[in-house]
C-alpha positions in Angstrom: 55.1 115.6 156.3 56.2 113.8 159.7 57.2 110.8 157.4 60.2 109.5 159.1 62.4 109.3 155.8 62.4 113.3 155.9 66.0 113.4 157.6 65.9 116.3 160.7 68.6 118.2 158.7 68.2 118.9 155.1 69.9 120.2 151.9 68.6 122.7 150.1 67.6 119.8 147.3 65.9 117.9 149.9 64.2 121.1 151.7 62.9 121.7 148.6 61.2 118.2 147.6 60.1 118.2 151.3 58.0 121.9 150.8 57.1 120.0 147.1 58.4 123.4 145.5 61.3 123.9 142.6 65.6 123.7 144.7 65.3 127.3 143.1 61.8 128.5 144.7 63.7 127.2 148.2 66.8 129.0 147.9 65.8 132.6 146.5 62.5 132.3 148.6 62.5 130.1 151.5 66.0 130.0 152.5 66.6 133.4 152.6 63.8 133.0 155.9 65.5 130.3 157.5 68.5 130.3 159.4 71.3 127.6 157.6 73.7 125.3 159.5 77.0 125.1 158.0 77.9 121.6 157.9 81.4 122.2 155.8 82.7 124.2 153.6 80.0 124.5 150.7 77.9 122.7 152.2 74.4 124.2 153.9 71.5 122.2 155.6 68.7 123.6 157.0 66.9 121.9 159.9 63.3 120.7 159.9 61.8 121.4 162.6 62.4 125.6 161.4 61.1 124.7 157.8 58.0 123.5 160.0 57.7 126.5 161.8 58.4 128.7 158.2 55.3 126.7 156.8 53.2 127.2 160.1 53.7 130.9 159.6 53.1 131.0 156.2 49.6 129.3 156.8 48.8 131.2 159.4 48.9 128.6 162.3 50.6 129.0 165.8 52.8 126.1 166.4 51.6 124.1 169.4 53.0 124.9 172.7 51.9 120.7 174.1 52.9 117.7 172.9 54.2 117.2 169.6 55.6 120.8 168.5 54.8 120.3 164.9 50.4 120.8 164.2 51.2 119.1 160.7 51.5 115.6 162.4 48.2 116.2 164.4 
């Protein structure tokens, strides 16, 4: 992760490949803990920095409060 072709907002397709886990493993597990942004009608994104911070909790780490926010690029 922190590769810069992972775009800051993603679809749930993208989310999904980002987390390496099935589009339907994100939306009936992981979305349902994220909040979405509604970019139109029908169509959801969810930002990264948030599915960071799902994954940081899920492993148990407390995202850094210095520097770079996300301990996955450390």
């Amino acid at each position: 992760m922190g590769d810069a072709r992972w775009p800051q907002l993603m679809r749930a397709d993208t989310a999904a490949e980002y987390l390496d886990v099935s589009k339907t493993t994100f939306l009936t597990t992981i979305a349902r803990e994220l909040q979405s942004v509604r970019i139109s009608a029908g169509v959801v994104g969810y930002l990264r920095p948030e599915i960071d911070e799902w994954l940081d909790r899920k492993a148990g780490r407390a995202p850094s409060s210095a520097g770079d926010p996300n301990p996955w690029h450390q």
